[in-house]
TILO-864864 format. One record per residue (C-alpha): x, z, y negated; residue in three letters. Coordinates in steps of 0.1 Angstrom, whole numbers, plus 5000, padded with zeros to 4 digits. Each point is the difference from the previous one (the first is absolute). Layout:
REM TILO-864864
XZYala
...
REM end
This chain:
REM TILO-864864
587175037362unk
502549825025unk
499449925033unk
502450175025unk
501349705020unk
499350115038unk
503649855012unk
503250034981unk
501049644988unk
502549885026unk
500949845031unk
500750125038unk
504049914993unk
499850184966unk
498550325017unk
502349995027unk
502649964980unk
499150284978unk
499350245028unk
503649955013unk
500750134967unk
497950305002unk
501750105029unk
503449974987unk
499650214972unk
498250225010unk
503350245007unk
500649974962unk
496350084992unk
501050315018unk
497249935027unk
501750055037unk
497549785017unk
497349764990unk
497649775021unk
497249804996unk
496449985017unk
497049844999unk
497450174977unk
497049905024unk
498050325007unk
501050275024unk
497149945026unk
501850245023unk
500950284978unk
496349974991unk
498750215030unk
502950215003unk
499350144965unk
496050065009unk
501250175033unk
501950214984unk
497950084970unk
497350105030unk
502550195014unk
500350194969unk
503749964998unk
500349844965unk
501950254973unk
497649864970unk
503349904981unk
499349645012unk
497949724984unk
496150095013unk
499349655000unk
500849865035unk
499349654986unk
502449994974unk
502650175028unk
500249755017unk
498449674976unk
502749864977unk
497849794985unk
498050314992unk
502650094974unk
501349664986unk
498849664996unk
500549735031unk
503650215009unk
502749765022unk
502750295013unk
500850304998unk
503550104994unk
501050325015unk
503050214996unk
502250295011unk
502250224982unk
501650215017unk
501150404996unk
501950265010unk
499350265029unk
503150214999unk
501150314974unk
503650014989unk
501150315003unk
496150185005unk
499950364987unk
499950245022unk
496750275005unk
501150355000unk
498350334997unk
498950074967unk
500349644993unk
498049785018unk
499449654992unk
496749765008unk
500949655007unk
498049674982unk
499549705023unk
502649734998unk
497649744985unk
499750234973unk
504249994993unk
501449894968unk
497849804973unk
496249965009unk
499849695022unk
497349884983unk
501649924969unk
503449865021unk
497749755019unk
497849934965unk
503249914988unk
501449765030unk
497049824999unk
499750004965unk
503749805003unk
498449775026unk
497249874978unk
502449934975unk
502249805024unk
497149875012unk
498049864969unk
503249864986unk
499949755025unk
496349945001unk
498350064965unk
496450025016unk
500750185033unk
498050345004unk
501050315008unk
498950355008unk
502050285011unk
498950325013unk
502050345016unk
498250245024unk
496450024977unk
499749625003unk
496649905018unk
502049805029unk
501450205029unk
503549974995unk
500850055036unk
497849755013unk
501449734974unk
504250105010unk
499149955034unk
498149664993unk
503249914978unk
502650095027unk
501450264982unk
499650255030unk
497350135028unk
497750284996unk
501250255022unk
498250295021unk
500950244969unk
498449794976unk
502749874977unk
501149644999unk
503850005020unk
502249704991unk
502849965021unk
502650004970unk
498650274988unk
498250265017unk
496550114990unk
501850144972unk
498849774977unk
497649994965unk
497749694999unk
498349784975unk
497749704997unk
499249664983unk
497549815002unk
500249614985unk
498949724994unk
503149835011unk
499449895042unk
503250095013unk
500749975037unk
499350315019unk
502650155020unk
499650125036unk
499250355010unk
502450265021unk
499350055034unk
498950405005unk
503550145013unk
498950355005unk
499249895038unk
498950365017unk
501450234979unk
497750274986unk
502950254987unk
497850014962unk
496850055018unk
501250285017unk
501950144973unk
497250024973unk
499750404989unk
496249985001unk
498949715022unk
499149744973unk
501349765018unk
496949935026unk
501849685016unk
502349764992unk
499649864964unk
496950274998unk
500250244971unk
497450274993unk
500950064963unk
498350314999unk
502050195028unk
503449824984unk
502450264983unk
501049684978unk
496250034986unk
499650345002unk
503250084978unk
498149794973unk
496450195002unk
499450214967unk
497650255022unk
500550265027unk
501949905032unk
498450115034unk
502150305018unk
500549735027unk
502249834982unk
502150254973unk
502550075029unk
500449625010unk
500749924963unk
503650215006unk
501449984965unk
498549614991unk
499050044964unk
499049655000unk
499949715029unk
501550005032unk
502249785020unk
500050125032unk
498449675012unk
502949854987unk
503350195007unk
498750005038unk
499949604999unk
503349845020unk
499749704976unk
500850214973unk
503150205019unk
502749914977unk
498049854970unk
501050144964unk
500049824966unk
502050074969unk
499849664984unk
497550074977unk
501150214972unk
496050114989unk
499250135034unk
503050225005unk
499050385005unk
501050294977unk
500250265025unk
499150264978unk
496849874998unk
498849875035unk
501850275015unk
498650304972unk
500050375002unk
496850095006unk
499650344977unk
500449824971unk
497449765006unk
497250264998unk
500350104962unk
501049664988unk
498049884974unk
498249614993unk
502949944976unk
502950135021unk
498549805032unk
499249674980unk
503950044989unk
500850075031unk
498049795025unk
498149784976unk
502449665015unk
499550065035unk
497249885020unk
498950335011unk
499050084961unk
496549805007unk
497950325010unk
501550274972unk
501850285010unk
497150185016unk
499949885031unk
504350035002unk
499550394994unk
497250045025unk
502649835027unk
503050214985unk
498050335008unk
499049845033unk
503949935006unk
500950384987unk
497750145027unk
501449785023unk
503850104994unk
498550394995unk
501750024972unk
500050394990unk
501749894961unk
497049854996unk
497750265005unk
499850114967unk
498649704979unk
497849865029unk
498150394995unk
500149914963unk
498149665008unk
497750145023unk
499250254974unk
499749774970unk
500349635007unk
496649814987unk
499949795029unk
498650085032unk
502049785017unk
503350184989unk
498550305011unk
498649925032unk
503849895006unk
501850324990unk
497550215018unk
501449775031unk
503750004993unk
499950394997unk
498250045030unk
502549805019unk
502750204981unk
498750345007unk
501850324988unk
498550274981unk
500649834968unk
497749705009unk
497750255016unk
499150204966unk
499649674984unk
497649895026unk
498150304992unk
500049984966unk
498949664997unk
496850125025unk
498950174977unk
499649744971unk
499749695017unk
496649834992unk
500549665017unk
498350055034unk
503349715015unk
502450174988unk
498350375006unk
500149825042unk
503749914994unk
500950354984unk
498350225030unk
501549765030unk
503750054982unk
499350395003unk
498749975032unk
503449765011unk
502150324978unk
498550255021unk
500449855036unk
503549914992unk
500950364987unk
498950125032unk
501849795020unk
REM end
């Protein structure tokens, strides 16, 4: 078995030389920014990660070890740098369809736009590695995208690629926050580049815009009160926060639209991440009888796939009630009646509550009568209750 060699074979002028390279190509790698940082541990992060797991403010998508957060060497061998980059993506919809009665639409997130980012940042710093390794046989290299053990946040802002700001996400000054990032680790010891001053000064606009108060202070996110998360959750959604999630079927950006760094900020420049309004922008009717085949056709390259359809339909009913969409009373009583999951249920009976009518009223009724989930039997009597104080209004 060979012995990994814990430095790449080379010297200081050869690495310098060939990180002058990496920086020059990186435009035809199709990576928008790159940097490099030491992969020394993230002493500080450290505590900021226990605080906030005491806090009870993680979303359990992240890696449960702290360790490996915030250890390189936890995850590879005696690791020199860490390369970081930045690709960046559009925020804007060219010509957006419009919402209308009878045809309403739900909106996806803008990190969810065009091809699953995953797989375009896979495939950037797939292209790295090999311009990487063909210049130094032993150098090595792991990627990661988002489900990597590192915080990718914490390594961009070591790598001067942007500052953390009070929303969160990682703002370059080219760029915006509206950015994907991905990691490296090495072998290689590249010279680290220097960090970005915070420029968000005393600005709070995202704190104060956040639907739900996740934001608790600047840089502060409680992941469970986030509509972001929430959107993603495959179980019910607390009445606090169905009126807050407007017509989100998945993410949010408030935090992000609000931001004055990003006034201005679109990207079209990379073909993979380019919407199809159709789809970030859908009619929400449809969405409820679509099947696993027809939504992994439909959705199965986007980002927002990851969770099924499931939790998309739940938010779609959410969004129906929100619009009180009439048209739609007639399949959300058919769902209520004779969906197999509670959670679809427990929806409709809210979204016809907050549509009201007759209509939704006898459905209401009928679905009392049947109902044996003791949830969605709670759901089904408040929504008659809501039915009955609006119709005597």
């Amino acid at each position: 078995m060979a012995v990994s060699t814990p430095i790449a074979t080379g010297t200081p002028a050869d690495f310098s030389k060939l990180q002058q390279e990496i920086v020059d190509a990186a435009s035809s790698l199709g990576i928008d920014k790159i940097g490099f940082a030491s992969a020394e541990p993230f002493t500080e992060l450290k505590d900021i990660l226990l605080r906030h797991r005491e806090k009870g403010f993680e979303s359990g998508f992240e890696e449960p070890d702290i360790e490996k957060r915030v250890n390189p060497g936890l995850s590879f061998d005696a690791p020199k740098s860490i390369i970081s980059i930045a690709v960046a993506y559009p925020s804007k919809l060219p010509n957006p369809p419009r919402s209308e009665p009878g045809a309403y639409r739900g909106i996806i997130s803008r990190s969810s736009w065009g091809s699953d980012y995953h797989d375009v940042l896979r495939d950037r710093l797939a292209k790295l590695e090999a311009f990487i390794a063909e210049r130094v046989p032993d150098a090595r290299l792991m990627s990661m995208v988002d489900t990597g053990v590192l915080v990718d946040r914490a390594v961009a802002e070591r790598a001067g690629i942007g500052w953390s700001g009070k929303n969160c996400a990682v703002i370059t000054p080219e760029w915006g926050s509206w950015v994907y990032l991905g990691d490296m680790i090495t072998n290689i010891p590249f010279t680290p580049d220097t960090s970005i001053m915070d420029q968000c000064g005393d600005c709070t606009i995202c704190i104060d815009a956040c639907p739900t108060g996740a934001l608790v202070g600047p840089g502060q996110l409680n992941s469970s009160r986030c509509i972001s998360f929430i959107t993603q959750t495959k179980g019910y959604i607390d009445d606090e926060y169905k009126r807050k999630i407007g017509n989100r079927i998945y993410g949010c950006d408030t935090c992000q639209i609000v931001c004055p760094k990003n006034k201005g900020m679109n990207w079209t420049h990379q073909p993979e991440l380019q919407p199809d309004p159709e789809k970030v922008k859908p009619l929400l009717i449809p969405l409820l009888t679509m099947t696993n085949k027809e939504f992994k056709e439909q959705y199965g390259r986007i980002a927002a796939s990851w969770r099924g359809k499931k939790p998309i339909q739940r938010n779609a009913i959410i969004a129906l009630g929100n619009f009180r969409d009439q048209s739609a009373v007639p399949i959300l009583s058919e769902l209520l009646l004779a969906d197999p999951r509670p959670e679809i249920r427990a929806a409709c009976a809210w979204a016809l509550g907050r549509i009201g009518g007759e209509e939704a009223s006898s459905a209401l009724n009928n679905a009392q009568a049947k109902e044996q989930e003791p949830v969605v039997r709670e759901d089904i009597e408040k929504a008659i209750t809501a039915v009955s104080q609006s119709a005597s209004r």
